[in-house]
Structure formats: C-alpha cells, structure tokens
N, C-alpha and C positions, 0 to 999 in steps of 0.2 A: 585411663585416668590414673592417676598419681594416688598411693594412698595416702590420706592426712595425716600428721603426726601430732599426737598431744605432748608439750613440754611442758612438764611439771618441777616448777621452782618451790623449791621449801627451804625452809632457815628462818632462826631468829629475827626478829627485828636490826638493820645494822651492822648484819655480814654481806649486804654487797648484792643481795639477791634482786630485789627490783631493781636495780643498775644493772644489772648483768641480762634480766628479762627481757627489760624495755629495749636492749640494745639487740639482743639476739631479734626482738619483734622488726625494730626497723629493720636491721640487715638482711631478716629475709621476707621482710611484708606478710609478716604473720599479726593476726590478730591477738592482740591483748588482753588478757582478763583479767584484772587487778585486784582482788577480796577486799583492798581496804576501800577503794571507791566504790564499790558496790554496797559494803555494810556501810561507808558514812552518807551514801546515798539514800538508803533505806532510813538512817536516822536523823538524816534533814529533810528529807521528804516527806516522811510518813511517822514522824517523831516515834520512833518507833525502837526498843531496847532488842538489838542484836543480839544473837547467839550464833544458833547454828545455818537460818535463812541466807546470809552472804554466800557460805559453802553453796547448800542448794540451787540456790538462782545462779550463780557461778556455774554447775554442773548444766545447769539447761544451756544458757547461752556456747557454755563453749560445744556441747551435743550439738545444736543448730550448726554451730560454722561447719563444724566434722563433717558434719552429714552433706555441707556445700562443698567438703573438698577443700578448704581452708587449712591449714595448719595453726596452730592455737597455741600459745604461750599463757599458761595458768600461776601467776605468781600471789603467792599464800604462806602463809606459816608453816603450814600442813602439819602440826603437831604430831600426830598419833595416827598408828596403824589404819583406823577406820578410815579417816580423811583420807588418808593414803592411798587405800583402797577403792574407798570411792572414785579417785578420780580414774586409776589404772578403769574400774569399768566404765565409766564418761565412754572413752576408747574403744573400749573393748566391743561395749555394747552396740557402734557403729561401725564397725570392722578397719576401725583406723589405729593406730601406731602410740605408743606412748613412750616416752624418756623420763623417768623420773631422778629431778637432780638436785643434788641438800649444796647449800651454800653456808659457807661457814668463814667463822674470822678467827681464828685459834692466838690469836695477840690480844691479851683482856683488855690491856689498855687503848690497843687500837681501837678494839670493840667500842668500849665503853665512851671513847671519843665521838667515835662517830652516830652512835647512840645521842648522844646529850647533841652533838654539834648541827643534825642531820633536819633536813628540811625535804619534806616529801611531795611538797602541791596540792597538796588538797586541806586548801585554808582551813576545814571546821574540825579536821582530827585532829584527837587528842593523842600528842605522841606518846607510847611509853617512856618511863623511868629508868635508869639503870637497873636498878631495884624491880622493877618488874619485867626485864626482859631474861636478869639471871636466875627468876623466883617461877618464870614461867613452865606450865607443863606441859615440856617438850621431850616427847618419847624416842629413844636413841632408835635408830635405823637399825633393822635384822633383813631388809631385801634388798636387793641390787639396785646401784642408782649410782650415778656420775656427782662425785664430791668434789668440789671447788673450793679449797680453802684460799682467800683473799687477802689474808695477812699479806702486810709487805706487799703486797702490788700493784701497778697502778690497774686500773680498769682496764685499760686496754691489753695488756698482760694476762689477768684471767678470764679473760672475754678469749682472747686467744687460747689460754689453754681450753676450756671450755668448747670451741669450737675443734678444736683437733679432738676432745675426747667424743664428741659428737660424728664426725668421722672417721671414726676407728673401725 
C-alpha cells in the first residue's frame, strides 16, 4: 500500500492558496480539508465563536482519511510555527508523508485586488478586509516548504509550477 501524503497549503488570505488546493485536490482525487468551511460550519451550526476548534477538528478528520490511505490537501492560513507543526505531526503521527507549501502573491496591488474582488462559496463568511489581511499575524517561515508565489500568473501557471516542485 501506498503511503498517504498530507499537503499542507498556508498563505494569507488572496495569494492564490485555496485555488491552487482545490485544484491540486481534484487532479489527484485527494480529499479536501478547508479550515474556513469547517470554522464557518461550526459557527452556523452551533452558533458558536471560533478560535482555535476549526485547527483541531481539521487535524482529526484529515488523521481519519491518513490512516485510510487517502491523501489529504489541508488548506489554512497556518499562521505560526505551532499550527505548523501541528499539522507536520497530523502525518507523522500516522506514518504518512507531509508537504508543507506557503502561497504567496508578492504584487500588493494584485493582492489587494483580489482580496477586496474575491468570492470564496461559502455564503455566511465574512471575508477579510484589506486591512486585515496585511495587519494579520502571520509568522514568517524558518522550515522547509515549497513557496509558490502567484503574482503575474494565471492559475494554471502556478499550479504547474507547483506540481513540478511537487515532483522534484
């Protein structure tokens, strides 16, 4: 049997990262795991004020598919070292594989466009602000991980590159 691999998407809001997830999910029939449907799930279902629970519930479900031999696409902000870490042991802790990959839009005004312009599918989130996406506290990377900057390109471009860095 094959071992599973966890892929782990982090980035701001607006660099490209859920575009890049959901597509890597379909092309290779990987299961999905979204943090923003799961916490706005939690908070139209169980009215309920999110924090760190999304993370959590997040870490079990995508454990369960591992452990079926699934391969798993985690797409999340992943802020800070901890989150980070947590997910590397998600992985670990199942004896499956991880990729952990930051997506980024290094163009402010592209950013910023697709920030304010960007429309996600899940009707009751409240999207961030411009203002709150460049005020957010997001802890700079110090461990190895596949960086995708999406300035200037179309999707399918860093989706491509993205996959060739995936098979390197």
């Amino acid at each position: 049997m094959k071992i599973p691999t966890l892929y782990i998407f982090s980035g701001l809001p607006g660099s490209g990262k859920s575009t890049l997830a959901k597509e890597l999910a379909k092309r290779t029939q990987s299961t999905l795991i979204r943090i923003d449907t799961i916490e706005q799930g939690l908070r139209d279902l169980c009215n309920y004020k999110v924090e760190g629970e999304g993370y959590g519930l997040s870490y079990r479900v995508a454990k369960d598919n591992l452990e079926l031999g699934r391969d798993v696409i985690a797409d999340s902000v992943n802020p800070w070292k901890l989150t980070r870490s947590e997910w590397n042991e998600v992985a670990t802790s199942v004896g499956a594989k991880y990729v952990n990959i930051e997506v980024c839009c290094s163009d402010q005004a592209e950013h910023r466009r697709r920030v304010e312009s960007r429309r996600v599918g899940i009707e009751t989130l409240k999207l961030p602000t411009w203002e709150n996406v460049i005020n957010r506290d997001y802890h700079e990377w110090t461990e190895p991980r596949i960086l995708i900057d999406t300035a200037g390109e179309s999707v399918e471009e860093s989706f491509n590159r993205l996959f060739d860095a995936l098979n390197d």
